[in-house]
Every structure is written in C-alpha cells, then in structure tokens.
ZAVO-24864 format. One record per residue (C-alpha): residue number from 1; x, y, z. Coordinates in steps of 0.25 Angstrom, whole numbers. Layout:
BEGIN
+-----+-------+-------+-------+
! seq !    xx !    yy !    zz !
+-----+-------+-------+-------+
! NUM !     X !     Y !     Z !
...
+-----+-------+-------+-------+
This chain:
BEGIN
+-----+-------+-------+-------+
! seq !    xx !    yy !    zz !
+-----+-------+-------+-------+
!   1 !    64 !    56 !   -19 !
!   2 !    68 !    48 !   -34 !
!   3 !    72 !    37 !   -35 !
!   4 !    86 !    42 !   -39 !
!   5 !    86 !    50 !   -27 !
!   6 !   102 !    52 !   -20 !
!   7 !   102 !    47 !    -7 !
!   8 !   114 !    53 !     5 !
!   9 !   121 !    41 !    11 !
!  10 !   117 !    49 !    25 !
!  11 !   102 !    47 !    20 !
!  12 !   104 !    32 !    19 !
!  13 !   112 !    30 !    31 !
!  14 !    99 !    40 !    37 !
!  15 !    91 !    28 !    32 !
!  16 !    97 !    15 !    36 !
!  17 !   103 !    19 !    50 !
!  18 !   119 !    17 !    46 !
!  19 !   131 !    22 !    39 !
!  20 !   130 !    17 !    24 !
!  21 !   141 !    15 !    12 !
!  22 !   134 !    15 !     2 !
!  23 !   119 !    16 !    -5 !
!  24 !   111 !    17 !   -18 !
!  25 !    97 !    20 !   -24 !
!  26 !    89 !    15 !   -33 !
!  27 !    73 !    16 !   -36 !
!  28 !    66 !     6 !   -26 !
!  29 !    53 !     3 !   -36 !
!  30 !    49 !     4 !   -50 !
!  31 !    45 !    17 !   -55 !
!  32 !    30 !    19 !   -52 !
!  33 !    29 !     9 !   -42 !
!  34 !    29 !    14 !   -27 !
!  35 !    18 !    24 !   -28 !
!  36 !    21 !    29 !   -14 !
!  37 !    35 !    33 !   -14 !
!  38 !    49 !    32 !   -20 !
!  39 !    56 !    18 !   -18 !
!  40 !    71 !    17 !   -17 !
!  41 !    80 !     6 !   -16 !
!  42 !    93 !     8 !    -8 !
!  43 !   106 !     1 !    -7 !
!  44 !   113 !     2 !     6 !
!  45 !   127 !    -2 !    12 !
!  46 !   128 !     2 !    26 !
!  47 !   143 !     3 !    33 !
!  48 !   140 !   -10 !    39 !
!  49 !   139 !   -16 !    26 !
!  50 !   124 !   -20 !    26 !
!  51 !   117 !   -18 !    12 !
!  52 !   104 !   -11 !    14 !
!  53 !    94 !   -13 !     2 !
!  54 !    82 !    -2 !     6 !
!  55 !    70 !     4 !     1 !
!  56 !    67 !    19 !     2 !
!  57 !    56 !    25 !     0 !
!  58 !    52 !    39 !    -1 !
!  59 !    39 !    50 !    -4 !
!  60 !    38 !    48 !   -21 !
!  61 !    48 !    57 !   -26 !
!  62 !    41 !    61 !   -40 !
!  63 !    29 !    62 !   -35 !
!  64 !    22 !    72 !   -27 !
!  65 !     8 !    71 !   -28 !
!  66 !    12 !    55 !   -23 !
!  67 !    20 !    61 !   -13 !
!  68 !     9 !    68 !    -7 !
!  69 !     0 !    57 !    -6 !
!  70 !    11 !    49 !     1 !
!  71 !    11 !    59 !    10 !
!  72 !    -4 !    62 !    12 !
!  73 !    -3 !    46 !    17 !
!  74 !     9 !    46 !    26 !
!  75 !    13 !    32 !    19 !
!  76 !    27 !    36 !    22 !
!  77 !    24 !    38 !    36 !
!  78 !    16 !    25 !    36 !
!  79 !    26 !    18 !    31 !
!  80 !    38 !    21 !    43 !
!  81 !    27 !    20 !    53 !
!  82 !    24 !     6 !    50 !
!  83 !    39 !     3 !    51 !
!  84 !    43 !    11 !    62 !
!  85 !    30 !     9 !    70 !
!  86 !    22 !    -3 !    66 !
!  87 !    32 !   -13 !    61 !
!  88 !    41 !   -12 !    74 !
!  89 !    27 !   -14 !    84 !
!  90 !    24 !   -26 !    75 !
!  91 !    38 !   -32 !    77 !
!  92 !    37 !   -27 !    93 !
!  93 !    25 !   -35 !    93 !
!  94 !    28 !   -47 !    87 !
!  95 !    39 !   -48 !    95 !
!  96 !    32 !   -48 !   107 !
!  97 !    24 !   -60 !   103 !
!  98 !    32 !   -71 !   104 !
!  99 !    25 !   -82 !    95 !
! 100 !    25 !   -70 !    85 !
! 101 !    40 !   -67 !    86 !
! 102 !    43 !   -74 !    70 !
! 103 !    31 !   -64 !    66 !
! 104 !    40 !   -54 !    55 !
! 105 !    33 !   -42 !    50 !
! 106 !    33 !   -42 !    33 !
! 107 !    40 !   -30 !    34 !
! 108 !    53 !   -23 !    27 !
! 109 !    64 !   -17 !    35 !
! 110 !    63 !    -4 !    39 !
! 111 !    74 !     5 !    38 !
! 112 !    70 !    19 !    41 !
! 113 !    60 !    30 !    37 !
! 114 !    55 !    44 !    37 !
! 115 !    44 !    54 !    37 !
! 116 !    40 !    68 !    34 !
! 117 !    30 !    68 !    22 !
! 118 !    43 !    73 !    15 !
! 119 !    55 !    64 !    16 !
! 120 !    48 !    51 !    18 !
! 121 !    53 !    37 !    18 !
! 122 !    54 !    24 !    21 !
! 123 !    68 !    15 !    20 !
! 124 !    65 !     1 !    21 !
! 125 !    73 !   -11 !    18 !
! 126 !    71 !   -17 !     3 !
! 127 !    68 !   -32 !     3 !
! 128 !    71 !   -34 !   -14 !
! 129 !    87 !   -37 !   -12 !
! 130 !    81 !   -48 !     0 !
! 131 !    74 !   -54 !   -12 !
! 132 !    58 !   -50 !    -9 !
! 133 !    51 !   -43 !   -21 !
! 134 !    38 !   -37 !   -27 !
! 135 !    28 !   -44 !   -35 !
! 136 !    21 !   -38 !   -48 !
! 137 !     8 !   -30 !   -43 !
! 138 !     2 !   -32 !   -56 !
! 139 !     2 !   -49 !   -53 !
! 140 !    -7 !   -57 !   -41 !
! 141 !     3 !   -61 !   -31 !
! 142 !     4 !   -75 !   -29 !
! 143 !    -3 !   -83 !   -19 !
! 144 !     8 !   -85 !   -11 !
! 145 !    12 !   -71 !   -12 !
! 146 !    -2 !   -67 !    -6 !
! 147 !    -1 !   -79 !     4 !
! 148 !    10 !   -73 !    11 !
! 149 !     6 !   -57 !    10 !
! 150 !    -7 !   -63 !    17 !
! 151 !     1 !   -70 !    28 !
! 152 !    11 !   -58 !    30 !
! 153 !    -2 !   -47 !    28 !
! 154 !    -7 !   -56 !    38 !
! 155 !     3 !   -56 !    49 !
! 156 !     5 !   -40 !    48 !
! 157 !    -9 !   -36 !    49 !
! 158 !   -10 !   -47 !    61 !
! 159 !     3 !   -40 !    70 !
! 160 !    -4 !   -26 !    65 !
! 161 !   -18 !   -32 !    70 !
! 162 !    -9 !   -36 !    83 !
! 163 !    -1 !   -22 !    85 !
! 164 !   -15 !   -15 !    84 !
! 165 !   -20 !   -24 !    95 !
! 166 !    -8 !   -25 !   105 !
! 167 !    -4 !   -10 !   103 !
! 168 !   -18 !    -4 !   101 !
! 169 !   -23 !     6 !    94 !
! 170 !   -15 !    16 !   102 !
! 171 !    -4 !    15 !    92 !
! 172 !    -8 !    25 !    83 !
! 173 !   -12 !    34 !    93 !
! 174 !     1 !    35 !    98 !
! 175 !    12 !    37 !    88 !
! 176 !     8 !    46 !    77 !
! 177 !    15 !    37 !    65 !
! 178 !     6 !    25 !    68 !
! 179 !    -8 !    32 !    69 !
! 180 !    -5 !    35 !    54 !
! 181 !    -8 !    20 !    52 !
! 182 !   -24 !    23 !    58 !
! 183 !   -24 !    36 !    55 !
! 184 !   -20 !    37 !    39 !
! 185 !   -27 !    40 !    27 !
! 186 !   -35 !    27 !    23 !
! 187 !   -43 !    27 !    37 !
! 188 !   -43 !    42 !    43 !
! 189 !   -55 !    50 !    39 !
! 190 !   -50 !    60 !    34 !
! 191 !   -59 !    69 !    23 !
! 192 !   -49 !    73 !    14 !
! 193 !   -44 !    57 !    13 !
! 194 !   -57 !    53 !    14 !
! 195 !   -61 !    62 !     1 !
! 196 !   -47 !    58 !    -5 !
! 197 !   -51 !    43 !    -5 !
! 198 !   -67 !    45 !    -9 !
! 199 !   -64 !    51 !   -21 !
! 200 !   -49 !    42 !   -23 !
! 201 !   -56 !    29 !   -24 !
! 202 !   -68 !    31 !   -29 !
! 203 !   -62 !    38 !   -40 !
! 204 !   -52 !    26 !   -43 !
! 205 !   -64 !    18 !   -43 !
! 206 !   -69 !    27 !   -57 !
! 207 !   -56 !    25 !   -63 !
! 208 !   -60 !    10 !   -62 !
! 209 !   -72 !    13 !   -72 !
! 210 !   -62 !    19 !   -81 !
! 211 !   -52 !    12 !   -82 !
! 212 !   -60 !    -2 !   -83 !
! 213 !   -69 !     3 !   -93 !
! 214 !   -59 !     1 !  -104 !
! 215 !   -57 !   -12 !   -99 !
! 216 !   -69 !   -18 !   -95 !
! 217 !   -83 !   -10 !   -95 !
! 218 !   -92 !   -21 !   -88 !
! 219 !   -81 !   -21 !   -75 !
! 220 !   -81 !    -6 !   -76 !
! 221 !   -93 !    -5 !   -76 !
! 222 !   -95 !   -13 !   -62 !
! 223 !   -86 !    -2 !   -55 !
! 224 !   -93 !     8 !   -61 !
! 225 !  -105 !     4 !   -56 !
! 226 !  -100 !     3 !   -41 !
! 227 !   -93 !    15 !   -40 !
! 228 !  -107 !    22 !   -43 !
! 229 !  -113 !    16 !   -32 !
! 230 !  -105 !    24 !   -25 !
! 231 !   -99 !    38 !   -20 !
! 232 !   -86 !    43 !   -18 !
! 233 !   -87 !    42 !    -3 !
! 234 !   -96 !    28 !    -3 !
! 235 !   -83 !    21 !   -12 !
! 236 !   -72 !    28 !    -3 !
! 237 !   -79 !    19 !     7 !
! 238 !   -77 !     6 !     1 !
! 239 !   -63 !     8 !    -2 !
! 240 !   -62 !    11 !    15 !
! 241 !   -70 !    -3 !    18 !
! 242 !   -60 !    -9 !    23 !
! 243 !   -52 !     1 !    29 !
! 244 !   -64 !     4 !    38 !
! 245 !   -68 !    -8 !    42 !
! 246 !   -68 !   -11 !    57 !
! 247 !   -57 !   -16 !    66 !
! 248 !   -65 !   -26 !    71 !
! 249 !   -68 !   -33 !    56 !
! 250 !   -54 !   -30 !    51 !
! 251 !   -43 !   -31 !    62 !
! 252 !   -35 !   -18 !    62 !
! 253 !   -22 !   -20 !    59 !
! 254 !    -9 !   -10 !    52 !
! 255 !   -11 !   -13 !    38 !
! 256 !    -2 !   -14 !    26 !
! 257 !   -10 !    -5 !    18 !
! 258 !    -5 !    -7 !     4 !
! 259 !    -4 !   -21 !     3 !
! 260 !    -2 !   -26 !   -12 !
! 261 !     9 !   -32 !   -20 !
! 262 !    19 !   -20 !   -21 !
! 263 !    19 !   -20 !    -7 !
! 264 !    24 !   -34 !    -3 !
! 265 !    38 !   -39 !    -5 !
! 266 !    39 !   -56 !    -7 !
! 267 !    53 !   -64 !    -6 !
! 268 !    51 !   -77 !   -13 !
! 269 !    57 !   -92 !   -12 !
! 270 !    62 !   -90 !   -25 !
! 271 !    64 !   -79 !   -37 !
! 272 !    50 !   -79 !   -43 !
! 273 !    44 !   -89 !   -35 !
! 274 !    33 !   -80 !   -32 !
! 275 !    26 !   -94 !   -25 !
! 276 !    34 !   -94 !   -13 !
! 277 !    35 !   -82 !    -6 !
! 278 !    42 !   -81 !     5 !
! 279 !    42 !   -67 !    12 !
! 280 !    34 !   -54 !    11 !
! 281 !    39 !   -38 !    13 !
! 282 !    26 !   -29 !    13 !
! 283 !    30 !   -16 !    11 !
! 284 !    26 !     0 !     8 !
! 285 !    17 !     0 !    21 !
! 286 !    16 !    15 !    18 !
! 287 !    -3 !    13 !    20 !
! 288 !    -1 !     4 !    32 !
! 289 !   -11 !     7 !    42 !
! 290 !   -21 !     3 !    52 !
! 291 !   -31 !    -7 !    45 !
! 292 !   -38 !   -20 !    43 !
! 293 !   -34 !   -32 !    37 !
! 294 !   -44 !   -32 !    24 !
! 295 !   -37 !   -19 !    21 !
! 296 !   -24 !   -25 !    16 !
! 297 !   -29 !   -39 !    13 !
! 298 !   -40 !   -32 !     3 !
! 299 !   -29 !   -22 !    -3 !
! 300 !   -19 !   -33 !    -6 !
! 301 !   -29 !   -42 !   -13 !
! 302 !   -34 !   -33 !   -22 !
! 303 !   -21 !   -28 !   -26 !
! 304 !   -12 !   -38 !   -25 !
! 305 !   -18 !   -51 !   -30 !
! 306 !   -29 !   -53 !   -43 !
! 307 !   -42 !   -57 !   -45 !
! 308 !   -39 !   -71 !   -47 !
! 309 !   -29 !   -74 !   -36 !
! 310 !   -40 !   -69 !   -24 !
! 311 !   -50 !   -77 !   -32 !
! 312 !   -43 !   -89 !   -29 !
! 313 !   -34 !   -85 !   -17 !
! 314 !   -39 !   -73 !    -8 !
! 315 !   -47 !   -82 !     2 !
! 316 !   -36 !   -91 !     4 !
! 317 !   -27 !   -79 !     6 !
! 318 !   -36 !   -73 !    17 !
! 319 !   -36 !   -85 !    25 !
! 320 !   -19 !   -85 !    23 !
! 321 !   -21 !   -70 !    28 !
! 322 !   -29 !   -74 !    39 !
! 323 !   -22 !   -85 !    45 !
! 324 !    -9 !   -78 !    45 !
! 325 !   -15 !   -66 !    52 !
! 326 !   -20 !   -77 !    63 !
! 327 !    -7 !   -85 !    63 !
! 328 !     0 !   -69 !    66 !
! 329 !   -10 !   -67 !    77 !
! 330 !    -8 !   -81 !    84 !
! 331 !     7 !   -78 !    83 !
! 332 !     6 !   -65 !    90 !
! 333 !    -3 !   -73 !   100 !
! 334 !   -13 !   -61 !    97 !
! 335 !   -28 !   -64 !    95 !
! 336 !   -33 !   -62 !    82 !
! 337 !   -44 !   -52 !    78 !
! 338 !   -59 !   -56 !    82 !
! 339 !   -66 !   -63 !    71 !
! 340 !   -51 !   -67 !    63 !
! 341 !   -54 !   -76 !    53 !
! 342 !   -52 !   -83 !    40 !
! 343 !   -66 !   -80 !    36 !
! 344 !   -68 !   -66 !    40 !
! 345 !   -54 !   -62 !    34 !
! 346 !   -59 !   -65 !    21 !
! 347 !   -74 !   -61 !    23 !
! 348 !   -71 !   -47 !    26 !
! 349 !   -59 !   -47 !    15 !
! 350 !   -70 !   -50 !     3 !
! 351 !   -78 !   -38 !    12 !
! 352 !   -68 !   -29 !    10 !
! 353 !   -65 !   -33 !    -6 !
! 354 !   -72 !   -21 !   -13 !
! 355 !   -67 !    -9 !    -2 !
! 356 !   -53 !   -17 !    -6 !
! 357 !   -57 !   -16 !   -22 !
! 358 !   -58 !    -1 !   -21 !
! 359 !   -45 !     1 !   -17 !
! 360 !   -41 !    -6 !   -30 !
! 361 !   -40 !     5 !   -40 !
! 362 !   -33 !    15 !   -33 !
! 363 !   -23 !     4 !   -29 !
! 364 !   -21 !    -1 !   -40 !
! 365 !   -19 !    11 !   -47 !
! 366 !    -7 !    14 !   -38 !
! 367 !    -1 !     1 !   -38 !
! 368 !    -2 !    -4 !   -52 !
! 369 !    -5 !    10 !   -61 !
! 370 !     5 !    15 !   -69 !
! 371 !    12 !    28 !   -60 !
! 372 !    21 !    27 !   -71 !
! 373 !    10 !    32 !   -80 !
! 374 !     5 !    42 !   -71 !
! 375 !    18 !    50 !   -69 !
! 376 !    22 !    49 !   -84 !
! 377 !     6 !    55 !   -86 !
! 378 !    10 !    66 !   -77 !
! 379 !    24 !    70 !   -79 !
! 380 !    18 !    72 !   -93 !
! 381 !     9 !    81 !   -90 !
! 382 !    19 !    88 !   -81 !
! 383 !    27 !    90 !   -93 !
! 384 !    17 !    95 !  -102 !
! 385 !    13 !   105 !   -91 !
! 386 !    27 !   108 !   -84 !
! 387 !    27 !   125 !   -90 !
! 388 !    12 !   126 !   -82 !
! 389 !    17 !   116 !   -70 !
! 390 !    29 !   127 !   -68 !
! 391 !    20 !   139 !   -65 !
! 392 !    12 !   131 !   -58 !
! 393 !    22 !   127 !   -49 !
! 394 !    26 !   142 !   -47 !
! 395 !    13 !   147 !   -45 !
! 396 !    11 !   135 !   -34 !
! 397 !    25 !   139 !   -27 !
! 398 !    21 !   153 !   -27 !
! 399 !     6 !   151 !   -20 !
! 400 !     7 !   137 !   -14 !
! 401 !     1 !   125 !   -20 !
! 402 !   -12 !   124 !   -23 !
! 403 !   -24 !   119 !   -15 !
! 404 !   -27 !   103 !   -19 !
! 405 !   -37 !   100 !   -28 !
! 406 !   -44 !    89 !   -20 !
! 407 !   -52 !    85 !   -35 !
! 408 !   -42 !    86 !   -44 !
! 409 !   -32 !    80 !   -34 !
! 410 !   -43 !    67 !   -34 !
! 411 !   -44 !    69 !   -48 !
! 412 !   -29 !    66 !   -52 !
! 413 !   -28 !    56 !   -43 !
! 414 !   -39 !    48 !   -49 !
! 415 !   -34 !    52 !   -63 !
! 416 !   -18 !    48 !   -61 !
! 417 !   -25 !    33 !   -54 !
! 418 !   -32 !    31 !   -66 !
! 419 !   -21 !    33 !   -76 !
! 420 !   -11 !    26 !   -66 !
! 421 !   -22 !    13 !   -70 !
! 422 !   -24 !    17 !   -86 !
! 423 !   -11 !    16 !   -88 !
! 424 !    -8 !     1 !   -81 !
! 425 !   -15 !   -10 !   -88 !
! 426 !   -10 !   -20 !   -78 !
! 427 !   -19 !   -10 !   -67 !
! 428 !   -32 !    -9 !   -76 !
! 429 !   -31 !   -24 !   -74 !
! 430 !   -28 !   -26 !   -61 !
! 431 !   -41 !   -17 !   -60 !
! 432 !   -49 !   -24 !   -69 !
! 433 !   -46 !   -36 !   -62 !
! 434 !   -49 !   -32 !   -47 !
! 435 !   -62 !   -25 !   -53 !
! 436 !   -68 !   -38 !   -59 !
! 437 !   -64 !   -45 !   -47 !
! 438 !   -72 !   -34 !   -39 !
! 439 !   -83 !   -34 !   -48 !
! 440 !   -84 !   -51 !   -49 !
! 441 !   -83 !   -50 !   -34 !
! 442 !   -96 !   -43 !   -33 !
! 443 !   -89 !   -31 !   -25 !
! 444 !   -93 !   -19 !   -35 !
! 445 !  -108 !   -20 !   -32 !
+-----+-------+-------+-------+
C-alpha cells in the first residue's frame, strides 16, 4: 500500500464503525522512518459530525523482502492482540480494584484492525492534532522525559506482572492470539530462528570492527578482541541473557518490546518546554511479549539516552522505575514480587548491561541508518539490471521461485546493515559512543 494509495468511503466507514462524509490521505511519517510498515494519516468526518484524525498502517508497500520479514514475526498480529486482548483485561482488571480505579493505561485508541499475512492493519487514533509529538532519536531525552517513561514503563509492566498472576498462565493456552506473546520468535526454540539469530548478531558485531576502524583503531580493536573470544553460537547467547533469565529473578510481565524514543509520544506544558512533560502515548507494540522487566529497561537505555546522561542519571532513574512499580502494586492491593527492591532492580539491570549492548548494532542500524540510502543503492542496481531481472522473473513464473539461499540470504542482510550505518554519520556516532561506554565500563572482557 503507498502512501498515495485511493481509499473507497465504504472502506473507511468499514474502519471507524459509522457513515462518513467525508475523508482524506496523506503520508503518516517521513520517508524511511517506519521500518515496519506504511504509516498513514486520515482525516475523517463522520455523519455525526465528529472529526476523526487516524493513523493506519499497513504491511510496507514497496518493499517485499521487508514485507516478508513482517510476516515471518506476526508483528501485525501482535499488535491487534495487545489491543483487542491485553489492553481490554488490563482495563477489566483495574477496574476491579477499587483503590486502582484512577490507574490509566499509556495507551492510544484503538479503532480497528485486521489480519491475514496479506491485508493487514491496524487503525488507531492519531494523538499529534491533540498536541503530543515525537522527539529527535539522534538527541538524549531529558531527564524529565525519562522520569515519566520510567513511571509509565513501570505501572505497565506492574498491571502485566498483575494479569499474569491473577489470570495465570492459562492465558496463552487458551486463545491462540495470546500464546503468540510466549510463543514468538525471540523465546521459542526454533532451529531455523535460532541459526537465523546466531549468525545476525554476531555478524552485526563484525561490522562494528569495520566500521570503527576508520574512526577509531584502539576501540575497534577492543570489539575485535571479544568477538574472537567467541563463537557464533556462544555470542547468540549473550544477546538472549536477558531474555532467558528466570521468572523468579525477573518478574514475568507482557513487555513493550521496542521500547525507544520513536516509540513514545510526549504532550508538554508548553511548546518546546521539553522540561515539563506532561503525558506519555507508547506506541508500535508490534514485539510485545511475554518477558522481564530488564528487557525493556536495558533496551530503552541503550537506545534512547547517551553516555553521559546514564553516567549521571540511570541509578536515579531506576529507583523512579522501581517506586512506581511498588506505588502500581499497592494501588492494585496486589503483593509485589519476592525480593522487589530498589537495590536488586539496579543490581541485576548493570547485570544484564552487556546482553543489552549487543542488541545495539542491529538496532541502531534499524533505527538511525540511512534506509533512504539503502533503497537508492538498490533501485540502482535494479536499474542497471532491469533486461536480466526481466528473464529472470519469467523463468521464475514459469518453474516457481527458487529455493532460499540461507547464506546469501544472511550475507545481504549483514551487507544492507552495514551500509544502512556507513551512510549515517550521526549512527557511527551513536555507535562509537555506546562502544567506548561498553569498553570503559569493563563489559567487553
């Protein structure tokens, strides 16, 4: 679907629920920015006489090797079953605690969804006309940004804690939407994943070397040296540390996922007063899943703030995290998890530091390389080849397409993340930057 895409009035009265009068399009996003999908913005008067400002989005329209992988991780799917299923429990569940009742989920309105690997989407309402916006990923949010994203990351994974608890583990057993949230591709064991993710990582973590050679021998040098401490399978494990700790030292709870700075939405005092935040949206819970707390926390730290700002700030802001979990707890009149404190909250956080680290370059080729860059690479080439992509496509129509080649399928990924990075210098930087920190820190040994 493009972003020009026609839409029928019958499809947007399908997707708010009501006659309508009238509607327009437009592109939801920069180009380049949503990795996952195509983002619309819609303008919408119903015959009531409401005005609807939405968001829609949909499989990626130009794109289909993205559009397989979408598919591959049901992040679609995901996405409708935390809003259809999850969302709606939590709300039950709140309500039936009465000291808990002014408890409000940080959560957009949901308008309606679909799902069939082919059609996909997700319509939901769009916050930006009601004032709340996005900050730059390539600055540090403020400390009073974080301050409330640690209160609000807080109190969702402490009702998520509290559904798993009061509803048991019985509910992914029995509706087959909600046991993709135990059962997906980050925790299942499945070979081909598993292989998938051996050789992703570890080969993200060679690109490092490349590209910091150019930019700074000694730190190269360092990553060098720990990535030949160990094999493929050996570094696949550190990146799962955290993923695979135990229930009883993490707290299961439904996490976020993908918790950084382009997937928060902030409203403000005042225009620009970036020091008074008010309110939070999170948004794009297309990786949610059953986890741990040290997931999210270590995810959005490395991603979303710098160097400097967890040297003076991340203590403090575990112990905002952990308070407000407490405080959520005590509202819903719920005990809290065995061995719930301040001081094991940030113990086992700086525990699970380097298995958070290794995340860093595949995400910050996603979110901060140049896509832009990428696609202009290859439509090139598919230019320059168009007469021998012709009979290619012909010969495949004619005997079916080809088997995957699992190595050169690897191999391309690796080599498109690797220019995505060469081509941003504000992502080599963010790099750099998080590799000395990991390197002055003592966690490449």
């Amino acid at each position: 679907m493009t972003p020009d895409r026609q839409f029928e009035k019958s499809e947007i009265e399908k997707l708010v629920g009501e006659p309508i009068t009238d509607f327009s399009s437009s592109s939801g996003s920069n180009k380049g920015d949503n990795v996952a999908g195509t983002l619309l913005a819609l303008k919408v008067t119903t015959a009531a006489g409401k005005e609807l400002n939405l968001v829609y989005k949909s499989f990626p329209s130009d794109n289909p090797e993205q559009r397989q992988y979408v598919v591959q991780f049901g992040i679609f799917r995901t996405e409708t079953c935390m809003y259809e299923k999850v969302f709606p429990r939590l709300k039950e569940l709140v309500a039936l605690r009465k000291a808990a009742k002014n408890i409000e989920l940080p959560t957009v309105k949901y308008i309606s969804g679909f799902n069939d690997d082919q059609n996909d989407y997700v319509c939901l309402e769009d916050m930006r006309p009601e004032g709340y916006i996005m900050q730059d990923k390539f600055q540090s949010l403020t400390s009073a940004e974080v301050t409330l994203i640690m209160k609000e990351m807080a109190k969702f994974h402490a009702l998520t804690y509290f559904m798993l608890r009061y509803d048991g583990e019985r509910i992914f057993e029995e509706d087959d939407r909600v046991s993709k949230l135990k059962y997906n591709a980050f925790t299942i064991e499945n070979p081909m994943m598993i292989e998938m993710g051996t050789r992703m990582f570890y080969g993200y973590m060679e690109n490092t070397v490349t590209l910091l050679e150019d930019r700074d021998k000694s730190l190269a040098e360092h990553v060098k040296n720990f990535v030949g401490k160990h094999s493929r399978h050996s570094f696949h494990a550190l990146t799962r540390f955290n993923s695979k700790r135990t229930d009883k030292e993490s707290f299961p709870c439904i996490i976020h996922g993908d918790l950084w700075t382009n997937n928060v939405l902030f409203k403000y005092e005042s225009s620009g007063g970036r020091d008074a935040p008010t309110q939070l949206k999170f948004i794009d819970f297309q990786l949610s899943r059953r986890g741990n707390i040290f997931e999210d926390l270590g995810y959005f730290f490395w991603t979303s703030t710098t160097p400097q700002f967890r040297k003076l700030h991340l203590d403090q802001m575990l112990s905002i995290y952990t308070k407000s979990f407490e405080d959520t707890m005590d509202q819903l009149d719920y005990p809290k998890p065995e061995g719930f404190s301040r001081g094991y909250v940030i113990d086992k956080f700086y525990q699970g530091m380097l298995g958070s680290y290794t995340f860093m370059p595949f995400a910050l080729s996603l979110q901060m390389g140049d896509l832009e860059a990428v696609l202009e690479d290859k439509d090139e080439k598919v230019t320059n080849g168009a007469s021998t992509n012709g009979e290619k496509q012909k010969e495949e129509a004619q005997s079916g397409p080809p088997a995957i080649d699992f190595d050169k399928m690897m191999e391309a990924n690796n080599a498109m993340m690797l220019l995505r990075m060469k081509k941003s210098p504000r992502a080599l930087q963010r790099l750099e930057d998080l590799t000395r920190e990991a390197v002055e820190r003592k966690l490449l040994l």
